[in-house]
C-alpha positions in Angstrom: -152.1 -147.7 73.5 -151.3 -149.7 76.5 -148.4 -148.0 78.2 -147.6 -150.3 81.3 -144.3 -152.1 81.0 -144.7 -155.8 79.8 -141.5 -157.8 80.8 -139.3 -158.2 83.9 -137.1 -155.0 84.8 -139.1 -152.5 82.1 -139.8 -149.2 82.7 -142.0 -146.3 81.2 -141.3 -142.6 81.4 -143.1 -139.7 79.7 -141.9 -137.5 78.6 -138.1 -138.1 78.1 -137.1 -138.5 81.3 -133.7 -136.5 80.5 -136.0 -133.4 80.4 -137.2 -133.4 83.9 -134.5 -131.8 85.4 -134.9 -128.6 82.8 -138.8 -128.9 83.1 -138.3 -128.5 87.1 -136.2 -125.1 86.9 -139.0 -124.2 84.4 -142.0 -124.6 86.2 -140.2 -122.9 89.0 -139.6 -119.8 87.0 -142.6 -119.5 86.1 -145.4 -120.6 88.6 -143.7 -120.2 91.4 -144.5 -116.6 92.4 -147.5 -116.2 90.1 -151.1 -116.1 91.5 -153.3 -118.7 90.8 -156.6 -118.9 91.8 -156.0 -115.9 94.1 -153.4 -117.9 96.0 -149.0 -117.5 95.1 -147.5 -120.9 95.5 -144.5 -119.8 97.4 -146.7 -118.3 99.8 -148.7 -121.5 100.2 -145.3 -123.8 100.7 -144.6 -121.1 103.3 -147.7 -121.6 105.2 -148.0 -125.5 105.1 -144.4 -125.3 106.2 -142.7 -126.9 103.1 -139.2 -125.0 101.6 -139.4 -122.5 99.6 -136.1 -122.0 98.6 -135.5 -124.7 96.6 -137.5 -127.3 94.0 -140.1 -129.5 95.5 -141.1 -132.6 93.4 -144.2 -134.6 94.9 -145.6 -137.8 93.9 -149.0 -139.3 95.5 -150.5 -142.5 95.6 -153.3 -144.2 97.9 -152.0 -145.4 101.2 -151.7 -149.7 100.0 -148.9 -151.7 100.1 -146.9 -150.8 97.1 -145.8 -152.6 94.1 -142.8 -151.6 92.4 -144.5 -149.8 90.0 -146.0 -147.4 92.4 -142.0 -147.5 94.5 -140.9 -146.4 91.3 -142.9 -142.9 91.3 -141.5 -142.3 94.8 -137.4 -143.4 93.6 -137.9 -140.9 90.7 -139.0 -138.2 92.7 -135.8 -138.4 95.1 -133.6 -138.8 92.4 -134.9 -135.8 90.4 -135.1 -133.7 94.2 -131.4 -134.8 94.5 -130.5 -133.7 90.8 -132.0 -130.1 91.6 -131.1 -129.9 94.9 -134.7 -129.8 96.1 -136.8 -131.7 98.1 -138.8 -135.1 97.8 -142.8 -135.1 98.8 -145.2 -137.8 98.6 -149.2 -137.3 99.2 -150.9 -140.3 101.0 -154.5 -140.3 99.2 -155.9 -141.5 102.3 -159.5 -140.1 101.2 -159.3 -143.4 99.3 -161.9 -146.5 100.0 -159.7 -149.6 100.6 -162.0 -151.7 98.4 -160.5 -149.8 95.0 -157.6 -151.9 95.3 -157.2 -155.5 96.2 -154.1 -157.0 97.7 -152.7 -160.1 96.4 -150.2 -162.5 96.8 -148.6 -165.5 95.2 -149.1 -168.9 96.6 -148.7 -172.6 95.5 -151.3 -175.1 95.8 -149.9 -178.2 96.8 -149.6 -179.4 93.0 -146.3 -177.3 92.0 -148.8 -174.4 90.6 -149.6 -171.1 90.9 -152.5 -169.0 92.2 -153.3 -165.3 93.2 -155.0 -165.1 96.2 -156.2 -162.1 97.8 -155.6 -161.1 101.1 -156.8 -159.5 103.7 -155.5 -157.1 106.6 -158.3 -157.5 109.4 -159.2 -161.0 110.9 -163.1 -159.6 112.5 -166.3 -159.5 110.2 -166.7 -156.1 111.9 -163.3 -154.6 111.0 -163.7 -156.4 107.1 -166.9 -154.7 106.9 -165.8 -151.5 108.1 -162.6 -151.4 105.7 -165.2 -152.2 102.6 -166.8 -148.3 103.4 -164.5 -146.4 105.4 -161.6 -143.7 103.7 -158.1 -144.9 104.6 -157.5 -142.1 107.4 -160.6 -143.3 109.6 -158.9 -147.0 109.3 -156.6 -148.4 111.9 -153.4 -150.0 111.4 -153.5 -153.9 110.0 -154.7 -156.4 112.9 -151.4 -157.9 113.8 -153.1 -161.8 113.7 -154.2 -161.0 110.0 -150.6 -160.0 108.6 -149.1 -162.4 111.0 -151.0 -165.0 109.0 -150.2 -163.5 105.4 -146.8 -164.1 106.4 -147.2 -167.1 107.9 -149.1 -168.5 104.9 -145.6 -168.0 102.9 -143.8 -170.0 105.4 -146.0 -173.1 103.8 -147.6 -172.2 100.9 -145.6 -169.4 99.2 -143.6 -170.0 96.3 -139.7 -170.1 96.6 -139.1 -167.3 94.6 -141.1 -165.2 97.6 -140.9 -166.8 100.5 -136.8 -165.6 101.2 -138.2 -162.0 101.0 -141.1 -162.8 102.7 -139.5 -163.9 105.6 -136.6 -160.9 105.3 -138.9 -158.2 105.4 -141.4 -160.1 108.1 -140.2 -159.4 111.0 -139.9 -155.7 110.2 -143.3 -155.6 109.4 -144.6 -156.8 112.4 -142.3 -154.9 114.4 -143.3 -152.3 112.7 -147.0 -152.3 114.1 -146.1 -151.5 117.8 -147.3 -148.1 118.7 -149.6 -147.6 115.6 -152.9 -146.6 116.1 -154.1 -145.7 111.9 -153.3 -147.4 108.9 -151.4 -143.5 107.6 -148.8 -144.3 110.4 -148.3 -147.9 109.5 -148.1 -147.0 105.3 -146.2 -144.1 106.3 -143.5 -146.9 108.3 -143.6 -149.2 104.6 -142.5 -146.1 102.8 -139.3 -145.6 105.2 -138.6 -148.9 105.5 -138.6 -148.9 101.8 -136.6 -145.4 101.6 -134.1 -147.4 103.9 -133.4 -150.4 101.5 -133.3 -147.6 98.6 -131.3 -145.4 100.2 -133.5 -142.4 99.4 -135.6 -139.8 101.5 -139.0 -138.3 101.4 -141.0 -135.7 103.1 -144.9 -137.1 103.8 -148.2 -134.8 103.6 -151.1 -136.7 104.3 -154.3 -135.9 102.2 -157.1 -135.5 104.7 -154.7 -133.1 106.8 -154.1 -131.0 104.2 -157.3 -130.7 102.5 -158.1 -129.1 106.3 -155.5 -126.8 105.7 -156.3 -122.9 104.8 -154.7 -123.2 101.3 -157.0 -125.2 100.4 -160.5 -123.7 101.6 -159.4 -120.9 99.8 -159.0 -123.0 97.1 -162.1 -124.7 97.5 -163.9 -121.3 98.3 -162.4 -119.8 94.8 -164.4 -123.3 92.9 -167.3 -123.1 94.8 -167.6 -118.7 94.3 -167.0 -119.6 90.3 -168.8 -122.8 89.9 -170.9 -122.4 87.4 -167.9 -121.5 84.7 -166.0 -123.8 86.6 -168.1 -126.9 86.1 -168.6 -125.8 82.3 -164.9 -125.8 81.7 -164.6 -129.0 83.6 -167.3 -130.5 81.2 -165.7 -128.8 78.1 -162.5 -130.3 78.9 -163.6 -133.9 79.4 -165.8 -133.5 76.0 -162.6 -132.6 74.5 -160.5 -134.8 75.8 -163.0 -137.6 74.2 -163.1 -136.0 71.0 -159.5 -136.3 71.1 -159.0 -139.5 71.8 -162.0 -140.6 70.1 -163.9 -141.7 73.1 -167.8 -142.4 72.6 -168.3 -143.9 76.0 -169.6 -141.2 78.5 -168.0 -141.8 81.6 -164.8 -142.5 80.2 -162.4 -141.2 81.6 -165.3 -139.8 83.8 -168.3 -138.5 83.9 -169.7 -135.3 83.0 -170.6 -133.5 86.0 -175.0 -133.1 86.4 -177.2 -130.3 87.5 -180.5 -132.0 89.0 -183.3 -129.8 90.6 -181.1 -127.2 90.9 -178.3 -128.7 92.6 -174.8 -129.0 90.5 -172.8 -132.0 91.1 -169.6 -130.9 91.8 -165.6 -133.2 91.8 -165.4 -133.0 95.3 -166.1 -135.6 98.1 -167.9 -134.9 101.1 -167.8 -136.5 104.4 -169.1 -136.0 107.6 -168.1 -137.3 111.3 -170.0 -140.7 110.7 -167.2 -141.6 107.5 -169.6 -141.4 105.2 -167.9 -140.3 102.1 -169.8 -139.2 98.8 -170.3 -136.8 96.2 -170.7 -133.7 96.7 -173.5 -130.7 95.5 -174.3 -127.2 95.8 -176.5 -124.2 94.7 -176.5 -121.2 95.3 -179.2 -118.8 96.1 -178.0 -114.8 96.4 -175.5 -114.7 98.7 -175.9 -118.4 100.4 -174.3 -121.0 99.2 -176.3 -124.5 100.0 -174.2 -128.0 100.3 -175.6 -131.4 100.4 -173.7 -134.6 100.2 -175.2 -137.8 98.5 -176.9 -140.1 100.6 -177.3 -138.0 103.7 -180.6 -136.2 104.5 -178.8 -133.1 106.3 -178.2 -129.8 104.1 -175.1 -126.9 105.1 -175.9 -123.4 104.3 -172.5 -121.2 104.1 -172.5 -117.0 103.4 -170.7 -116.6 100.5 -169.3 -113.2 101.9 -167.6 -115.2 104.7 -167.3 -118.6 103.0 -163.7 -119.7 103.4 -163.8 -119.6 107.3 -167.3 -121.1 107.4 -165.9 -124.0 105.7 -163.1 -123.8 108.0 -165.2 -124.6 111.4 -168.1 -127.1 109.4 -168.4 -130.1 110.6 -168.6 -130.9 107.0 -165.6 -132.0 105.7 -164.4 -131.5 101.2 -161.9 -133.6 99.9 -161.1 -133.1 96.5 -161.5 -135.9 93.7 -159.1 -136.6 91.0 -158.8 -133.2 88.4 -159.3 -130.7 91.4 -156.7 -133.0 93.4 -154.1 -133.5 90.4 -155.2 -129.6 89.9 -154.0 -128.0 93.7 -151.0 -129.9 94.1 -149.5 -128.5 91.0 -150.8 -125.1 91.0 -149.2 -124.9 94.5 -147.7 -127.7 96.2 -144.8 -128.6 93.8 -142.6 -128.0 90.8 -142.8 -131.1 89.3 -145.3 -133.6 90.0 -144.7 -137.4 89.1 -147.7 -139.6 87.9 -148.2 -143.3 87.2 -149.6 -144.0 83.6 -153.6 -143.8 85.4 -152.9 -140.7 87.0 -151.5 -139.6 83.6 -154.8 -139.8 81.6 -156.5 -137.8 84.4 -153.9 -135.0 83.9 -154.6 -134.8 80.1 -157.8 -133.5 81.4 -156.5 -131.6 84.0 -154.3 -129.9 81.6 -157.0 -128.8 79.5 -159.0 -127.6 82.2 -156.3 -125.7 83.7 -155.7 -123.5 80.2 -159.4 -122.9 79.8 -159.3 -121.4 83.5 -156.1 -119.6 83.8 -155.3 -119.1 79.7 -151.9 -120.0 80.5 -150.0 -123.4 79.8 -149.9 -125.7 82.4 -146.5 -127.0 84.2 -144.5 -129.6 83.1 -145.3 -133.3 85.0 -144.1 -136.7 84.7 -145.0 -140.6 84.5 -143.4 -143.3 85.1 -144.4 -147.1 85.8 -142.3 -150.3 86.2 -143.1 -154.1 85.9 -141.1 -156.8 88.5 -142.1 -160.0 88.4 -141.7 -162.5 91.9 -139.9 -165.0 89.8 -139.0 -163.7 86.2 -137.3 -167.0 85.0 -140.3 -168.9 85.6 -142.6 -166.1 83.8 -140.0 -166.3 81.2 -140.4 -170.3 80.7 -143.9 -170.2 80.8 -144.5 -167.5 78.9 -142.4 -169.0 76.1 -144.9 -172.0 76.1 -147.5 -169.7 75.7 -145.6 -168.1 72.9 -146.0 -171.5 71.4 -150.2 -171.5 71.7 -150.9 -169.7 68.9 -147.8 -171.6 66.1 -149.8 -174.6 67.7 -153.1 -173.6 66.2 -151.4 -172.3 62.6 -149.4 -175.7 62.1 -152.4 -177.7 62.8 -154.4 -175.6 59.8 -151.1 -176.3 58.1 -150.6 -179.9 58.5 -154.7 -180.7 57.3 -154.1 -178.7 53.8 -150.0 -178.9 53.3 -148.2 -181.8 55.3 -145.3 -181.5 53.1 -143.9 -178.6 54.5 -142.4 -180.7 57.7 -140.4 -181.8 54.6 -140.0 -178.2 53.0 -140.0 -175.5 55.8 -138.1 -177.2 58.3 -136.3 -174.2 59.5 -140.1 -172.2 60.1 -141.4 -175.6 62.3 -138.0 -176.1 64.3 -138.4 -172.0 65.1 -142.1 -172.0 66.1 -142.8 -175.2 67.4 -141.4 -176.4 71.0 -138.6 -178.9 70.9 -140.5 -181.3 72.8 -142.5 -181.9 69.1 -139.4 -182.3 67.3 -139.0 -186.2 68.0 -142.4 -186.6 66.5 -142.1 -185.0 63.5 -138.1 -185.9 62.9 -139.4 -189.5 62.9 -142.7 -188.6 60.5 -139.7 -187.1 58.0 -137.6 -190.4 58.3 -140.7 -192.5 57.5 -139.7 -193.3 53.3 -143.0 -193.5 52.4 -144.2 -190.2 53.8 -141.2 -188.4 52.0 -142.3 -190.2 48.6 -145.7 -189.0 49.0 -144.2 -185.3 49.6 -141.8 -185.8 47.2 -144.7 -186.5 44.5 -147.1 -183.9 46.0 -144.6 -181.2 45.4 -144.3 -181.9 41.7 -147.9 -182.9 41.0 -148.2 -179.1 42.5 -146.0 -177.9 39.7 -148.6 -179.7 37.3 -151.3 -177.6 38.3 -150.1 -174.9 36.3 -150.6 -176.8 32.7 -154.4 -176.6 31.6 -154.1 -180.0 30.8 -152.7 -182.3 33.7 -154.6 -179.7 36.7 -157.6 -182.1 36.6 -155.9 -185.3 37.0 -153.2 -183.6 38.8 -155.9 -182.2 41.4 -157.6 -185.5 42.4 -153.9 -187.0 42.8 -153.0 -183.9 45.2 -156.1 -184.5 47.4 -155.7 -188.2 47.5 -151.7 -187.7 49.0 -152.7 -185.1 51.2 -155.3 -187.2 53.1 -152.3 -189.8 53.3 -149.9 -187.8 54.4 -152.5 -185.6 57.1 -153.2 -189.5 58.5 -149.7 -190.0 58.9 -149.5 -187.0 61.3 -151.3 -188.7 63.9 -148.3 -189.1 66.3 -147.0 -185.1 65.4 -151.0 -184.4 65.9 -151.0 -185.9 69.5 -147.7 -184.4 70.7 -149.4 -181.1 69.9 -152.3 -182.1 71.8 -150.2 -183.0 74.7 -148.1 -180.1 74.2 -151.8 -178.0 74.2 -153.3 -179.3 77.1 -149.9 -178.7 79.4 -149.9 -175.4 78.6 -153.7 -174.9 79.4 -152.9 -176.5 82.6 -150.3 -173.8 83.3 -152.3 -170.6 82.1 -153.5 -170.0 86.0 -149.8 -170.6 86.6 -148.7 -168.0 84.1 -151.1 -165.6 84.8 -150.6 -165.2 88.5 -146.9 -165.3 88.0 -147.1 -162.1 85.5 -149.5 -160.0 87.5 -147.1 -157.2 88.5 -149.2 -155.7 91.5 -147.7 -157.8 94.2 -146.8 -155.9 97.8 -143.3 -154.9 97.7 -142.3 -157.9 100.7 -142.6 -160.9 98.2 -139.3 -158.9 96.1 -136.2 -159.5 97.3 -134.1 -156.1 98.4 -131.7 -156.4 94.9 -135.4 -155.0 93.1 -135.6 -151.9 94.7 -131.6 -151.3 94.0 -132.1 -151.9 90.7 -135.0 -149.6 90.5 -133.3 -147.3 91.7 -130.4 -146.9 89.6 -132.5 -147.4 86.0 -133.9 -144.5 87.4 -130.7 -142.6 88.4 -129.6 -143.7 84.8 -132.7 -142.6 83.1 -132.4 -139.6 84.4 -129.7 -138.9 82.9 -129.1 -140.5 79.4 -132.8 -140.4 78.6 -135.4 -143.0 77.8 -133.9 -146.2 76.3 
């Protein structure tokens, strides 16, 4: 089931979205002074210095330029703080590769179309290069000349529906860029800047910080102490998962995690002071715990007796991947966590892993995605023509084996059919001898029925039919027309519904709106 909104203004939530607010006072009640893992929650807000006297709801995403449908994880987690009287959070994923998402924008090419075109932040080879293989916290801030020229490039080849936001939110942007020296700072100023046109407020933790932080090493420390029944219920959990959703593929929605000459893979990342960033294994011999990260030659022996503050000090550094990530931040860091739909089918997994480690049921989280388009109307036109594509393709079967039904299912061609076809057939239908030929088709059809007159009745039929199919030939090549105008469109159409464009080609009216579908949802419930 694909769950990402399809038209212009369309949200998903799951669950109900008029539940949150009761799920949030649950998963207080109940996680929020239980231990977990060795660890209480409250006592882990208390020492990463987030409040512990009222909700916390946290939403995370990698540090890129967001769409709206990213925004709108970020609006629902203010406006469910603010119905609890809690506190917004969001988690910059900065332990992210920029390469796993690609930033596009809208731009005409000089023919009145359409194209995607991808964009990039840095103008040097070196700095290109270097974003292709280094985490978002080693990378600095855009080069100025780069988004100067993204911007620019609207100013001459943007289409109008963009280029008014463009420009509204350019100088901010590169404003915005003085006294930033990492790309965290600069997201970090997109999300206020967007908090400001919304209205709203957050609180931001930054991944890589906090995956330095004691809370988790102890975390870590508890994983890599229990691995072995760890990384079974992980694997169980992901088989089940499959089995669920009937899944045969094995890597979907990840893979199984290996043991290879005596190492076990584990769902953690591991980087060192040179940014190299890749999975990470262990084993364990007695009381020594041996790490080794994939592609580098060095090992890291740790005491398992004294492992948490060994970590501490290594120069090795752990980042989490997505089910121990998903996994921390709701054992401890929140009450409610908010998820886009990907994120979602991660947590199915997470879920099951949590019960099969704790034998309790996991808290309550959310999801919710919306689709805006950079110019609706025209998605709305063109997707209308290609509405049209496949009515195209029936009525042309239909006009080689029964062209009387221009005559007799007029109301079916004048509702799938584009008016620009109507001329052409209205003028086949006042041709008299066409109608005749219909006229006698129809009845001859009627004739088929008596054993008697079918043979002779048969021949007749296929002898009109050919006459009426040749008189089509003007309906035949307004479809053709009709056909190749809309194939010249598709790139057009396609580019114009991709709903992943940076929030500066929306005008500010998007993000109000967003905001109060949300407020609304909230409130009356999924519509």
């Amino acid at each position: 089931m694909n769950k990402t909104p399809k038209h212009h203004g369309e949200f998903y939530f799951e669950p109900n979205p008029a539940q949150w607010k009761t799920a949030v006072l649950q998963n207080r009640e109940n996680f929020s002074n239980k231990t977990l893992w060795g660890q209480i929650p409250s006592e882990v807000r208390a020492s990463l210095k987030m409040p512990t006297d009222c909700p916390v709801i946290l939403s995370g995403h990698q540090p890129i330029f967001f769409y709206p449908g990213i925004w709108a994880k970020c609006l629902a987690a203010s406006e469910l703080a603010q119905s609890v009287s809690g506190a917004a959070y969001h988690k910059i994923t900065d332990t992210a590769l920029a390469p796993e998402f690609v930033h596009s924008i809208p731009e005409a090419d000089g023919k009145g179309k359409i194209r995607r075109r991808e964009v990039d932040f840095f103008s040097t080879n070196q700095m290109k290069n270097q974003e292709k293989a280094v985490p978002y916290t080693f990378l600095p801030p855009p080069d100025p000349a780069a988004l100067g020229k993204i911007l620019l490039d609207f100013s001459f080849f943007g289409s109008a529906s963009v280029q008014s936001s463009t420009k509204w939110f350019g100088e901010k942007l590169i404003q915005g860029l003085k006294n930033k020296t990492s790309w965290n700072q600069y997201h970090t100023f997109t999300l206020q800047l967007l908090d400001q046109i919304s209205g709203t407020e957050r609180s931001i933790v930054e991944g890589s910080s906090l995956w330095a932080s004691e809370p988790f090493i102890n975390f870590l420390s508890y994983w890599l102490i229990h691995m072995a029944e760890l990384n079974e219920s992980y694997n169980s959990s992901l088989n089940e998962y499959r089995k669920i959703k009937s899944i045969t593929h094995e890597i979907e929605p990840m893979p199984n995690l290996k043991f290879e000459n005596w190492y076990s893979e584990l769902p953690f990342w591991g980087t060192n002071k040179g940014h190299h960033r890749d999975t990470l294994w262990a084993k364990t011999d007695g009381k020594v715990i041996t790490l080794k990260v994939k592609g580098l030659d060095v090992q890291y022996d740790f005491h398992l007796d004294n492992l948490s503050h060994e970590l501490a000090v290594s120069s090795l550094k752990i980042w989490p991947k997505a089910i121990p990530q998903s996994l921390f931040l709701r054992m401890y860091l929140c009450d409610f966590f908010i998820h886009g739909i990907g994120g979602g089918v991660y947590e199915e997994v997470g879920n099951l892993f949590f019960q099969k480690t704790t034998q309790i049921a996991p808290p309550v989280y959310g999801i919710v995605s919306a689709t805006y388009l950079v110019d609706p109307k025209e998605s709305e036109t063109l997707n209308s023509m290609a509405d049209h594509e496949k009515a195209l393709e029936l009525w042309g079967r239909v006009l080689q084996q029964n062209p009387e039904y221009l005559f007799t299912r007029q109301a079916d061609w004048k509702r799938d059919l584009p008016s620009s076809l109507h001329g052409a057939i209205e003028s086949y239908l006042k041709n008299p001898s066409f109608k005749k030929m219909a006229q006698e088709k129809i009845a001859l059809l009627a004739a088929l029925k008596e054993t008697v007159k079918k043979q002779d009745a048969g021949k007749k039929i296929k002898e009109l039919n050919g006459k009426l199919f040749e008189g089509c030939g003007e309906v035949l090549k307004a479809m053709e027309k009709f056909r190749l105008e809309t194939e010249s469109i598709k790139a057009t159409r396609e580019a114009l519904a991709y709903r992943e464009y940076p929030f500066f080609c929306f005008e500010e009216s998007v993000f109000l709106d967003m905001k109060e579908k949300i407020k609304r949802a909230l409130v009356e419930g999924r519509k």
